[in-house]
N, C-alpha and C positions, 0 to 999 in steps of 0.2 A: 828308668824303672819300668815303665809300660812296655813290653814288648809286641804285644798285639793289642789293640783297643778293641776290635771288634769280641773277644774273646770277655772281656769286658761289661759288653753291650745284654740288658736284660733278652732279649729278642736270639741273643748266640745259637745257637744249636749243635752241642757238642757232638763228635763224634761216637764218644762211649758216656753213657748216661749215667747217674748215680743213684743207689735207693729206690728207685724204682723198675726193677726188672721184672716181679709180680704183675706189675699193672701194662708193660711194653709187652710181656707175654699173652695177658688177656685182650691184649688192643691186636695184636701180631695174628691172635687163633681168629678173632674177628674178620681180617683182612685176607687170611690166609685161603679160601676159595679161589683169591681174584690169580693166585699164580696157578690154580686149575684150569682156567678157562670161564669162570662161574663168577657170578657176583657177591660179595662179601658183605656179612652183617651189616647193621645200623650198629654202630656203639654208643653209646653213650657217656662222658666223662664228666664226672662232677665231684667236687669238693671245693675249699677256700681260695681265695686269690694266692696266688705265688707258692703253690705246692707242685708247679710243673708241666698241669695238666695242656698247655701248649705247645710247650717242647716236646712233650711223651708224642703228641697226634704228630707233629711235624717232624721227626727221630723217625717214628714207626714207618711211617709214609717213604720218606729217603728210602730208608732199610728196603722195604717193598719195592721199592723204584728201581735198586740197585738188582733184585732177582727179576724181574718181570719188565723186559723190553718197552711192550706196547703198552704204555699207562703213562693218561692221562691227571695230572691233581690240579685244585687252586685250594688255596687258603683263603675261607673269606670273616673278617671281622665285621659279628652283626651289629657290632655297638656302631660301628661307622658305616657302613651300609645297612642298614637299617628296614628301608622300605623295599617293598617286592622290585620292583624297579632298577634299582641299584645292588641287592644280589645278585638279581639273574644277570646282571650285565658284568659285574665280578666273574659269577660262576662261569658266563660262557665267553670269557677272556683266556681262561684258562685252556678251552678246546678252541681257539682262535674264533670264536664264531662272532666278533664285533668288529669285524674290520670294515663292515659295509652299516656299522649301525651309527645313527643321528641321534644323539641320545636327545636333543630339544621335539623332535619330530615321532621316532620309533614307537609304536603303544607298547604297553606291556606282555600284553595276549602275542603282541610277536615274539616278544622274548622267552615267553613261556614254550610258546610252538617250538622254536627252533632247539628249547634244551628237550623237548618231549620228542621232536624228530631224530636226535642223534641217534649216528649209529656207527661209531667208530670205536677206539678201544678202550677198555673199562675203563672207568673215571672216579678218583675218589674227592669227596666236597670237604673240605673239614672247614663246619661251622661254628666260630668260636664265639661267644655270649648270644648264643643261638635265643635266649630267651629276649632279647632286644629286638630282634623283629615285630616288624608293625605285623601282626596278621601271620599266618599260617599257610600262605598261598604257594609261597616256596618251598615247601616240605611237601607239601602236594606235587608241585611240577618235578621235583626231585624224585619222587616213588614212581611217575610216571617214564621217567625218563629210561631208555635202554642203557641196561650195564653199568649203572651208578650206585655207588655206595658212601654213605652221608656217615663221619663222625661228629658228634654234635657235642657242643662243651660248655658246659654252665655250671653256675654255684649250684644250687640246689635244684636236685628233681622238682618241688612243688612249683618253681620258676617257670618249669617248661608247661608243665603236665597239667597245670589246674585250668589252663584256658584252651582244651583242646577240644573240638569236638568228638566224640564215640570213636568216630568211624577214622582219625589220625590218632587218637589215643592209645585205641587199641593194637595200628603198627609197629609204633614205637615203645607201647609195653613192652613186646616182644626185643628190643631194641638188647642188646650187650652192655650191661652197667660195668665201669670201671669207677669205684671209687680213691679218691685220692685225698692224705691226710694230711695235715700239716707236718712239715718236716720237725723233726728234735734235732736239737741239741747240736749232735754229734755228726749225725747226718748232713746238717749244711755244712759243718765245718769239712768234711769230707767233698760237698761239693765245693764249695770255696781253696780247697787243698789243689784240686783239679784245674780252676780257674788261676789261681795262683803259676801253675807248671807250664801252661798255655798263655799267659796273658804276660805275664810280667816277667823281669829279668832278674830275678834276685827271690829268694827264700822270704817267709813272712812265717813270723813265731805264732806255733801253735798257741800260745797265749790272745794274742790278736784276733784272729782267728773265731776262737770262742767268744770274746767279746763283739764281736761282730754279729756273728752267729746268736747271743742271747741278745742282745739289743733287735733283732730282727724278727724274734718271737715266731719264728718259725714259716714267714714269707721271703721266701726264694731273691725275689726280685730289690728287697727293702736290701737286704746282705750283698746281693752283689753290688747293688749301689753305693753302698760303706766302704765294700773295697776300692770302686771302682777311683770314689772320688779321694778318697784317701792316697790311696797309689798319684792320683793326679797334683793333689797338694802337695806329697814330697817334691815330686819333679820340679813345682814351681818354687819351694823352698830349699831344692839343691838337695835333699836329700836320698841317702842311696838306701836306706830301711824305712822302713813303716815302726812310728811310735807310737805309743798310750795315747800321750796327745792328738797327731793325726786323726785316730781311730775315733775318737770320743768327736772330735769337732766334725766328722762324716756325717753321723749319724740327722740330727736333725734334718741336713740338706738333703742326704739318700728320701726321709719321708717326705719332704715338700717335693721333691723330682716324680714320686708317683704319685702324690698327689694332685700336680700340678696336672699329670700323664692323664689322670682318671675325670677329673674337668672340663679339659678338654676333650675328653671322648664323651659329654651326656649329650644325649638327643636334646632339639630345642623346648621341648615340653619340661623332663628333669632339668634345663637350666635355669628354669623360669622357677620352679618347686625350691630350688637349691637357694638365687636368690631373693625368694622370698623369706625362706627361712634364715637367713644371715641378715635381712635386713631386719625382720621383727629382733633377734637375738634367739626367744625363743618362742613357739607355736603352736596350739592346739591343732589335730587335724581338721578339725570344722573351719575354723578359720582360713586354715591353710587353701582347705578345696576352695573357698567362696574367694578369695582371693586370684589363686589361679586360672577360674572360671572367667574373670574380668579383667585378665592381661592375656588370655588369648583366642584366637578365633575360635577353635574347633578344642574345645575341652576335650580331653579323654575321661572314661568313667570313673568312679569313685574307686574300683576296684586295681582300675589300672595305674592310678595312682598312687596308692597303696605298694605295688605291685615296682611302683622307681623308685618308693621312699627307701624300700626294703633292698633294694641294689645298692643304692648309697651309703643307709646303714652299713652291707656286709665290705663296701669298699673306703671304711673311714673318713666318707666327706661327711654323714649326717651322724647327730645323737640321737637316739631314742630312747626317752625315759618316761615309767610307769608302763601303765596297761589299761588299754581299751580307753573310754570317757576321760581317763585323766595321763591318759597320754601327751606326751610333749616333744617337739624337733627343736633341736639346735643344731648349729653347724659345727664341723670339730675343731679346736682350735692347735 
C-alpha cells in the first residue's frame, strides 16, 4: 500500500503546495530582491503548529534556489540549537565555514566574526521556533552580516517581540508578517488527497479522508500521521484499502508520535517545568517557580518562564486553567 514513505513523512516538502499560495506569494515578494542582486526582506511567519508554516519557508526557498544560481541557505531549528553557540555553528555550516572549527575549544565571538566577515553569495537563514533562542545575539550577528536574509517562524508575535531590545525591535518591526491559519476541513483533505497520489498505491475514500482530516482539528502534521500510520497497519494486516477501523485506531498514536516529537525537542530548563508539573499532577505558578528554582543551577526569570509554560500550553503538553492568582498547570493526558 505505501508507495513512497518519505511522501509520508511530517518533515516532506512537496513539490506543489496546497492552500497556501497567499502566504508562498508574500514569503516569494519578500525574497524576491535576492534574484536582483539585492538582499531580501526579514519575514516573519507565525501562526498555530501544523498549519505549514515550515514547509511554506522551505517550498519558497527551493523555488528561489531553482531561479537564482549563487545562493546560499540552512535551515536551522531554534528549539534544538538553542544557544548562540550552536546557531551560529548551524548557520555557518550551511556556507561551509566549520570545517576548521573545534566546537569544545572555538569561542563564540569567532563564530560571530566569521558569519559578520562573509562575503560570498546571498544567503537565506530560515529560523524556525526563532523564539527559543537563549538571547538575541544571533539576530544581531545575522543583521550584520553581508547579503543575508533571515525568515524567522514562531507561534505568536508576542513570542518573539516582548523580549527585544529598542534598537532589534525596531528592525524586525519592519520585518514582512506572513500570517498562517489553521487548516479547515476541506483543506487538509485536499492535502492529504495529494499525499494520498504521491505516497501510496491504491485510492483512499474521501470518506476517510475527512475523518482524518476532522480528528486532526485542523493541524497539518496530526493528519498526516493518521494516514501515515494507518496506510502502515493495513500492510501489516494484509490489507490492500484503508478502513473505518484502521483510521479510528491511527488516530491516538498519530497524537502521542507528536507529542512524543514535541518532548523531546524542550530545552533542559522546560523539561525540568514540564516534570515538575506531572509529578505534582496539578500546580499553582508560585509553587511551580520555587520549585524549579531548587532543581536547577541557573534559574531563568519569572517572566521567562512564564514565557515555556505558554510554548507548552500552545503545543499540547501543558494545561492551563483559571487566570492570574488562581491559575493552575497540569500536564495533558
Amino acid at each position: 500500500m505505501i508507495g513512497d514513505a518519505r511522501v509520508l513523512q511530517p518533515e516532506f516538502v512537496p513539490r506543489e503546495v496546497e492552500h497556501r499560495d497567499g502566504e508562498v506569494d508574500a514569503l516569494t515578494n519578500a525574497l524576491d530582491p535576492i534574484t536582483r542582486g539585492e538582499s531580501g526582506e526579514t519575514a516573519f511567519l507565525f501562526g498555530p503548529s501544523g498549519t505549514g508554516k515550515t514547509c511554506i519557508a522551505q517550498y519558497t526557498v527551493e523555488r528561489l534556489r531553482e531561479q537564482v544560481v549563487d545562493i546560499e541557505y540552512q535551515y536551522v531549528n531554534c528549539w534544538r540549537d538553542y544557544t548562540r553557540y550552536r546557531a551560529l555553528y548551524r548557520i555557518l555550516e550551511g556556507i561551509e565555514g566549520t570545517l576548521d572549527i573545534h566546537r569544545q575549544s572555538t569561542p563564540t565571538d569567532e563564530l560571530s566574526e566569521r558569519l559578520r566577515s562573509y562575503n560570498g553569495s546571498p544567503y537565506v537563514v530560515v529560523l524556525d521556533e526563532v523564539d527559543q533562542l537563549q538571547g538575541t545575539g544571533v539576530l544581531y550577528d545575522l543583521y550584520s552580516a553581508h547579503d543575508c536574509t533571515m525568515v524567522l517562524i514562531a507561534n505568536r508575535e508576542t513570542d518573539v517581540f516582548d523580549d527585544l531590545d529598542d534598537r532589534l525591535s525596531s528592525r524586525l518591526h519592519s520585518a514582512r508578517r506572513v500570517r498562517f491559519d489553521k487548516y479547515g476541513l476541506d483543506e487538509l483533505v485536499t492535502i492529504l488527497e495529494a499525499r494520498v497520489r504521491r505516497g501510496l498505491t491504491t485510492d483512499v475514500d474521501r470518506m476517510h479522508l475527512e475523518h482524518i482530516a476532522d480528528a486532526a482539528a485542523g493541524d497539518a502534521r496530526i493528519a498526516i500521521g493518521i494516514l501515515r500510520n494507518a496506510a502502515r497497519d493495513a500492510e501489516r494486516a494484509g490489507r490492500e484499502e484503508l478502513t473505518t477501523d484502521l483510521v479510528k485506531g491511527a488516530v491516538p498514536e498519530a497524537r502521542q508520535q507528536v507529542r512524543r516529537t514535541n518532548l523531546e525537542t524542550l530545552t533542559e530548563h522546560q523539561r525540568v517545568l514540564y516534570d515538575i508539573i506531572d509529578e505534582q499532577g496539578e500546580v499553582d505558578p508560585g509553587e511551580l517557580y520555587g520549585q524549579y528554582q531548587e532543581r536547577v543551577a541557573d534559574p531563568k526569570t519569572n517572566r521567562t518562564v512564564r514565557n515555556h509554560l505558554q510554548k507548552m500550553v500552545h503545543y499540547d503538553l501543558v494545561v492551563a486553567e483559571g487566570e492570574k492568582r488562581a491559575r493552575t498547570y497540569r500536564t495533558r493526558n
